[in-house]
C-alpha positions in Angstrom: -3.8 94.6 71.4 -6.2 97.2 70.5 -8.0 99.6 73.3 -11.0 101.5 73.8 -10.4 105.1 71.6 -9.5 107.5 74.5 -10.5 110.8 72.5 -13.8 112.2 72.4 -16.2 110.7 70.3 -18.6 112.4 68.2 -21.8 112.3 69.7 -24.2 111.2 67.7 -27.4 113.3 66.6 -30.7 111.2 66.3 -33.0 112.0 63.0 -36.9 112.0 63.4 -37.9 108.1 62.3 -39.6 108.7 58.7 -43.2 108.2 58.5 -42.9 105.0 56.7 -41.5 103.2 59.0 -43.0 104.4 62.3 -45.1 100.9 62.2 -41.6 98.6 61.8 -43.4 95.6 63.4 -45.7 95.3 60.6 -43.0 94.5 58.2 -42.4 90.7 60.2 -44.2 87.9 61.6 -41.4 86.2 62.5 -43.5 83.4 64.6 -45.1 82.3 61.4 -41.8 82.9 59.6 -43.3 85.9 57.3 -41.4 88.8 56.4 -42.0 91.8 54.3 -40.4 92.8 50.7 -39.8 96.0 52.3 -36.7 95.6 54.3 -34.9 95.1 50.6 -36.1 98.5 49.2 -37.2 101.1 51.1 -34.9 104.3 51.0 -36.2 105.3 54.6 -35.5 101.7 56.0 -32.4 102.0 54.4 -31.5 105.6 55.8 -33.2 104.0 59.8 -30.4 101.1 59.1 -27.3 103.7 58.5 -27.9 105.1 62.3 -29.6 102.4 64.1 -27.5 99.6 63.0 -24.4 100.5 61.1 -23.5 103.7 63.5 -24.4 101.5 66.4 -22.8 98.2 66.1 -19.4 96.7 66.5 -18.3 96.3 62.6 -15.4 94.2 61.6 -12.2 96.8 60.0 -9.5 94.8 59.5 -7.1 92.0 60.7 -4.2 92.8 63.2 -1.8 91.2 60.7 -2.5 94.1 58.1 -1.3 96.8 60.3 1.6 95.4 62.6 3.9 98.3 63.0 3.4 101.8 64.2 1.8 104.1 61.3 0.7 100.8 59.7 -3.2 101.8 58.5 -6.2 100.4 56.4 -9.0 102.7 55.3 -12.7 100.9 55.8 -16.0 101.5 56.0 -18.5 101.4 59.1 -21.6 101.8 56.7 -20.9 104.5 54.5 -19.0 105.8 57.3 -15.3 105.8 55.8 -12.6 105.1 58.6 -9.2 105.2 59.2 -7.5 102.6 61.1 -4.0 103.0 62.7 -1.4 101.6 64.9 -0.5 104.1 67.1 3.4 104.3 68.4 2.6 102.8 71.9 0.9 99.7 70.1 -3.0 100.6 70.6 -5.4 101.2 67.3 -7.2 104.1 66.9 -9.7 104.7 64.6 -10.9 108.4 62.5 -13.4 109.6 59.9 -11.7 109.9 56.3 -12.4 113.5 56.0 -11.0 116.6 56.7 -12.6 119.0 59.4 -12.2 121.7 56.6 -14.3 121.2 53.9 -14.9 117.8 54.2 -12.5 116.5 51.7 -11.2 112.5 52.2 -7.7 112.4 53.8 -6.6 109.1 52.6 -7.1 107.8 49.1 -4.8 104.6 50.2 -6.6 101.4 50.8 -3.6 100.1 53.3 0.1 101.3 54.3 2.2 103.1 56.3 2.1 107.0 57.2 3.9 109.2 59.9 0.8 111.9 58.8 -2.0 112.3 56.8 -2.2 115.2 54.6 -5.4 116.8 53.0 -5.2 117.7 49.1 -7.5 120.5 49.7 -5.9 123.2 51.8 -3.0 121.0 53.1 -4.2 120.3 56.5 -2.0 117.6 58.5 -3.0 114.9 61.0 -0.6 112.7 63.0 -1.4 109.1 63.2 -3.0 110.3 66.4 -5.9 112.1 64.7 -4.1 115.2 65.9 -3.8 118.2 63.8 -0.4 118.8 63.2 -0.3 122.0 60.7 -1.4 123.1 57.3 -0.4 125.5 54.2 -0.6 129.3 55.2 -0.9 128.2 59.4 -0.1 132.2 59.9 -3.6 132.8 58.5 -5.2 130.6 60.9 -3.1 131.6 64.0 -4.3 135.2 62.9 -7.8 134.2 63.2 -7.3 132.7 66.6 -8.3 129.1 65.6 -6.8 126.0 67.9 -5.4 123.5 66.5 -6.5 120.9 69.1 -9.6 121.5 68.5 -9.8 120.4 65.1 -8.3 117.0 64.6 -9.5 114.0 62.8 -13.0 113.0 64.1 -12.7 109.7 66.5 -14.5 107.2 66.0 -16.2 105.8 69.6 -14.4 102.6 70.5 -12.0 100.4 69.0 -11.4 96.2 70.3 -10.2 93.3 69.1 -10.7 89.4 69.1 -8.5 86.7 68.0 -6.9 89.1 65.8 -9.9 90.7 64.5 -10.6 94.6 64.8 -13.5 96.4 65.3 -14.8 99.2 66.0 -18.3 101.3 66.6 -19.3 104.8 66.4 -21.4 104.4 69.2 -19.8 105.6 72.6 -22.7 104.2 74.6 -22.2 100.7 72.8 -22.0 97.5 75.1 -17.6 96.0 74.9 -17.1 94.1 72.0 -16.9 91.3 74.4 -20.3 91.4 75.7 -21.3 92.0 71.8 -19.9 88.8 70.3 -20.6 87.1 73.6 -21.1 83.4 73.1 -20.4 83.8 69.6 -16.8 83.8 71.3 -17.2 79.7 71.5 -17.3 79.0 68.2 -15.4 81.7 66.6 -12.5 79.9 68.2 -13.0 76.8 66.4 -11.7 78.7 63.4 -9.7 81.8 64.5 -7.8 80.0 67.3 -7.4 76.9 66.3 -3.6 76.8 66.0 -1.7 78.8 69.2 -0.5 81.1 66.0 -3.7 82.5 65.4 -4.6 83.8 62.0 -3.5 86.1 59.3 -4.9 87.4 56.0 -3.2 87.2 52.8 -3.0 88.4 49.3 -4.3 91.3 49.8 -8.1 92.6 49.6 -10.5 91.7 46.6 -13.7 94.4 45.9 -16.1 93.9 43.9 -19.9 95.3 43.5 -23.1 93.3 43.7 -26.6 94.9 43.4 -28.7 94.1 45.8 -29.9 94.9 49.3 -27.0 94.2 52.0 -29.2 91.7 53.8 -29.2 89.4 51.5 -25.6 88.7 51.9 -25.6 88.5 55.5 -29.0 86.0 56.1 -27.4 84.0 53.0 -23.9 83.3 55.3 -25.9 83.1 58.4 -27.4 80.1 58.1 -28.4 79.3 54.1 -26.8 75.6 53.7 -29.9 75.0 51.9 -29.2 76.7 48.8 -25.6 75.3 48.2 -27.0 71.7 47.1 -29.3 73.6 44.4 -27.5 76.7 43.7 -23.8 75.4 43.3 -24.3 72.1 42.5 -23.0 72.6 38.8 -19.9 74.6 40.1 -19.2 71.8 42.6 -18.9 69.5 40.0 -16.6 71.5 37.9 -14.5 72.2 40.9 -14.1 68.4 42.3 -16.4 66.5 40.5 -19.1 66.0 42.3 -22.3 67.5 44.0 -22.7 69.3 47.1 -22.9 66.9 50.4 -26.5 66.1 51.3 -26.3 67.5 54.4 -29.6 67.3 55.0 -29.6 63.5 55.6 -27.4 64.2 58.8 -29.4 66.4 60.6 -28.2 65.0 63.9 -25.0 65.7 63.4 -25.4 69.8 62.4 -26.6 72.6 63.9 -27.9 76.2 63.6 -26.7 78.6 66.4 -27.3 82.1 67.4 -26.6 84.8 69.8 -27.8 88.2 69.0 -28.3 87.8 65.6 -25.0 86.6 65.0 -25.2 82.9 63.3 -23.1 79.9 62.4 -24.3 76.7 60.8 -22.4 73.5 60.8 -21.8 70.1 60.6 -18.7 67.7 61.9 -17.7 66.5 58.7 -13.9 68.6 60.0 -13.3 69.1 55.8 -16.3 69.6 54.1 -15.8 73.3 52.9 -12.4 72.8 52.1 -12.9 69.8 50.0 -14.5 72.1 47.1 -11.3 73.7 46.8 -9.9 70.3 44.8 -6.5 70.8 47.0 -5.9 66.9 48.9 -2.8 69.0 50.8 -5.4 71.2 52.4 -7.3 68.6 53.6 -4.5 66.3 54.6 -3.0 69.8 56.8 -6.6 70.4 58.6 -7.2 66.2 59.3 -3.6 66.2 60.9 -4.5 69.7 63.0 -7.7 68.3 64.3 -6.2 66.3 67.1 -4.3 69.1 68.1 -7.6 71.1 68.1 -9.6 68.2 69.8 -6.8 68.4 73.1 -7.0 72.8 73.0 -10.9 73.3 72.4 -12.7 70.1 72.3 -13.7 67.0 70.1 -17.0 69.1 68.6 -15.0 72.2 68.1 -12.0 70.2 66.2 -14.6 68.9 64.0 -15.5 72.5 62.9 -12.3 73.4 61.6 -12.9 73.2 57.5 -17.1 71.5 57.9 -19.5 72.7 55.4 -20.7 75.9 57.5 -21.1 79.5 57.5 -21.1 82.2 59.9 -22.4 86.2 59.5 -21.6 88.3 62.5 -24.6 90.4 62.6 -24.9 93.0 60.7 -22.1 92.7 57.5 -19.4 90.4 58.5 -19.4 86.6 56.7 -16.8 84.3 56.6 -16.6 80.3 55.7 -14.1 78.1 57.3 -12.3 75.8 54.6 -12.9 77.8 52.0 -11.1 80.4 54.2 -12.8 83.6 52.3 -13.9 86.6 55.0 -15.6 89.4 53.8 -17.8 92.5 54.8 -21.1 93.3 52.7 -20.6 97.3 52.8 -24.0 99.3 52.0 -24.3 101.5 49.2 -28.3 102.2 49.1 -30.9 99.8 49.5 -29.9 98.0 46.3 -26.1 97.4 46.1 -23.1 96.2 48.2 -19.6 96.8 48.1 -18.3 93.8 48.5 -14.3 93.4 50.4 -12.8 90.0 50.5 -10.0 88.7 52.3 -8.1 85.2 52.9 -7.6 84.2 55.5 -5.2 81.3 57.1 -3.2 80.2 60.1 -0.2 82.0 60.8 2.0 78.8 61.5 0.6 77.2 58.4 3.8 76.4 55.5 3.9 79.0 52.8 2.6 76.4 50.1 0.0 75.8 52.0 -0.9 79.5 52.5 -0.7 79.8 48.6 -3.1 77.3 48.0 -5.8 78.3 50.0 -5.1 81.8 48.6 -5.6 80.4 45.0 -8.5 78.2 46.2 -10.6 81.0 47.2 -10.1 83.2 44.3 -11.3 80.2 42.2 -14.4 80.0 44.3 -15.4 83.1 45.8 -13.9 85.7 44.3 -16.0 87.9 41.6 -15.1 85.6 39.0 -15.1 82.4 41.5 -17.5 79.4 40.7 -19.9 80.0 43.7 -20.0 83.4 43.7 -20.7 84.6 40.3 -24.0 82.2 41.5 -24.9 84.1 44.6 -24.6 87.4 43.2 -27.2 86.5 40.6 -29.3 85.3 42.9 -29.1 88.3 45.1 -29.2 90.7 42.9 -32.5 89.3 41.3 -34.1 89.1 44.8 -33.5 92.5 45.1 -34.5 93.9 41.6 -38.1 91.7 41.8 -38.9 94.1 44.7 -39.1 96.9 42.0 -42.7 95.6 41.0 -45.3 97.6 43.5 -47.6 94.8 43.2 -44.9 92.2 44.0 -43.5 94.4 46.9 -47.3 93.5 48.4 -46.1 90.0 48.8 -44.4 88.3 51.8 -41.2 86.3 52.0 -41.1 82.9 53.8 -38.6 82.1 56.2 -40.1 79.1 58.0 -38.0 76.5 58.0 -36.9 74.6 61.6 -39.3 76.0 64.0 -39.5 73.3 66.3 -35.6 72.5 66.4 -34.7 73.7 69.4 -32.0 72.0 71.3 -32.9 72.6 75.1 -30.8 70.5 77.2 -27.0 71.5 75.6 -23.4 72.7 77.1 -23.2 74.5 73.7 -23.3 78.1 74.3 -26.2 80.7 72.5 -29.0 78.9 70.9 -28.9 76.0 69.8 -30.9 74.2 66.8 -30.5 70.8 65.3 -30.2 70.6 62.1 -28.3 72.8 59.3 -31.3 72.4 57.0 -32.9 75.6 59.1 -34.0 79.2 59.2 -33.7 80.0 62.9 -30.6 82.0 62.2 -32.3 84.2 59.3 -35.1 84.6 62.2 -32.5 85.5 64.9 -31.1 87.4 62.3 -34.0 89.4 61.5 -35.2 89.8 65.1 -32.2 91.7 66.1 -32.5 93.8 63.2 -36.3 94.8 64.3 -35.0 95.4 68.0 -32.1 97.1 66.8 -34.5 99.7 64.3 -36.9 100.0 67.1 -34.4 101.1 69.9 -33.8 104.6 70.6 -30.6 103.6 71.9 -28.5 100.8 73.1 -30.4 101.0 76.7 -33.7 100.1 74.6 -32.5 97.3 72.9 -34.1 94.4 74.1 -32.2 91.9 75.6 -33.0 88.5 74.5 -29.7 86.3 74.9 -27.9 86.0 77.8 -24.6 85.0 77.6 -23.1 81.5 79.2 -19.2 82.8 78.9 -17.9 85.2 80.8 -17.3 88.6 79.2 -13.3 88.4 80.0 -13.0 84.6 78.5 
């Protein structure tokens, strides 16, 4: 388990909001589904989004699988935040800035592995897996000066959680419990992450790659964009299993869109539809003899999630798509490029050959030379670069679609919209963004969705 960060946080020091984006409600209509160019270049946005979202929110850092043993870390980001995160001796996971209280210099050049310290290049200053500051070159020089060593360990980051395996962590200390963040997004991350009573794993390690464009792009795209796939990746579909995208739009009674503070999933109950791009019959025979066994833990709907063409972002950077079994985190770098981390992941109890298969299946299709996503990084990063012209930047995006899809009388939890052929995610999406760059702090933020689970389900 991983536990709230018991040092003291930094405390976090508010910047005057730049004159170009004092108005921020100007830059949406999101009744009549407008939207401006704006949000995808604006250096000041961009710099508003660094603190009011990415120093706020819970952001995913890693899987508990990658760090299972005592000194077992993974360096991340939370926005261009870089983090250290570590299993501590008594089991908990902490999390620390990469840099040295010195000069600044990054601790840790290691993506992943296992440490009893960390040790600074610069002037040799040493950190426990604690954060603690253990020594450094010269110490006598430093005791002669009458500095304290506890004073000066690696900075803390606020709080640190986990949820079926997945880690996050926020540099906020007056940010809400993970569990109250996710909320009823709990429901339905089950479906994928707690499907089997092994619970997941990643595998084969983490993929990076750089895209330019604006970070939202990524995230609305995975919140809720089934529309493009029948367009978009209809060639690489039939290259892969020779075929074209499922018309999902003809069954709009049997998907959704749902939403709960931004967060977003879209899916149907076709239990394989993902997973059948990958061209591997063994995958889909292993998730259509799990679905029973889903069907008697979580439910017939749930069961039927388990590999269906969908897509979830949790709000802001987090996207992964069950049966294709790709997770990732869009990390900022400006307004106009990502950093892109990718993962596989796959059910812990799963046979090894199946494990490699869905390993090799998502390289082959979303990896940075995969089939679909050499085609969503063009189209993002030409979205983004179109915003250059001043004239264009004058014109507003549409982002219409489903506005009078609202499913009222439902058990499902969060909001609920028929059909996947929709936008209310990208507008749920974008409407926790506004509140999120409005809100002075996390007792401003407007709360709009209340949850139906309980915060300790």
């Amino acid at each position: 388990m991983c536990n709230t960060q018991g040092d003291t946080p930094i405390r976090l020091k508010r910047r005057p909001i730049a004159q170009s984006i004092e108005n921020l409600d100007q830059l949406m209509n999101l009744e009549k589904g407008r939207m401006s160019r704006d949000l995808f270049w604006d250096r000041d946005i961009y710099e508003q989004e660094l603190e009011r979202i990415f120093a706020r929110c819970w952001l995913f850092v890693g899987h508990e699988s990658q760090i299972p043993k005592a000194g077992d870390y993974v360096s991340t980001y939370l926005g261009e935040d870089n983090v250290l995160i570590v299993r501590q001796k008594d089991g908990s996971v902490k999390g620390f800035l990469n840099t040295c209280p010195h000069r600044g210099n990054k601790v840790c050049f290691a993506d992943l592995g296992n440490a009893r310290q960390f040790v600074c290049n610069y002037h040799g200053w040493a950190f426990g897996i604690d954060g603690a500051l253990k020594g450094m070159h010269a110490s006598e020089t430093y005791e002669a000066a009458g500095m304290d060593k506890s004073e000066h360990g690696l900075h803390p980051v606020a709080h640190v959680d986990s949820y079926r395996g997945l880690i996050f962590a926020t540099l906020d200390p007056e940010a809400p419990s993970l569990a109250e963040y996710l909320g009823d997004m709990r429901y339905y991350l089950d479906a994928i992450f707690d499907m089997d009573e092994g619970g997941t794993e990643f595998i084969g390690g983490c993929v990076k790659s750089v895209i330019q464009c604006n970070w939202k792009y990524a995230s609305e795209n995975f919140v809720g964009d089934i529309l493009h796939a029948g367009w978009t990746h209809d060639s690489g579909a039939k290259a892969m299993v020779g075929g074209p995208v499922a018309e999902v739009h003809k069954t709009p009674e049997q998907s959704y869109h749902v939403n709960f503070n931004g967060h977003g999933w879209e899916f149907n109950q076709d239990i394989v539809g993902n997973c059948a791009t990958l061209g591997e019959k063994e995958l889909l025979k292993y998730l259509y003899v799990l679905q029973p066994k889903v069907a008697e833990r979580l439910g017939e709907l749930r069961s039927r999630m388990i590999g269906a063409i969908s897509s979830c972002t949790l709000f802001p950077n987090t996207s992964f798509l069950p049966g294709q079994n790709t997770f990732r985190t869009w990390h900022p770098r400006g307004p106009g490029q990502i950093e892109l981390h990718t993962w596989t992941f796959v059910n812990k109890k799963a046979p090894q050959e199946i494990k490699d298969k869905w390993r090799k299946g998502t390289m082959m299709t979303f990896s940075p030379s995969g089939v679909f996503e050499m085609d969503d990084g063009e189209n993002w990063e030409y979205s983004t670069r179109s915003n250059a012209g001043f004239v264009t930047r004058q014109q507003d995006l549409y982002l219409g679609l489903g506005h009078d899809t609202r499913v009222e009388n439902t058990d499902l939890p969060g909001n609920v919209f028929q059909g996947q052929i929709n936008e209310a995610n990208q507008r749920a999406f974008y409407q926790r963004w506004l509140d999120l760059m409005k809100a002075d702090s996390w007792k401003t933020v407007p709360q709009r969705d209340l949850p139906k689970m309980k915060e300790g389900v």
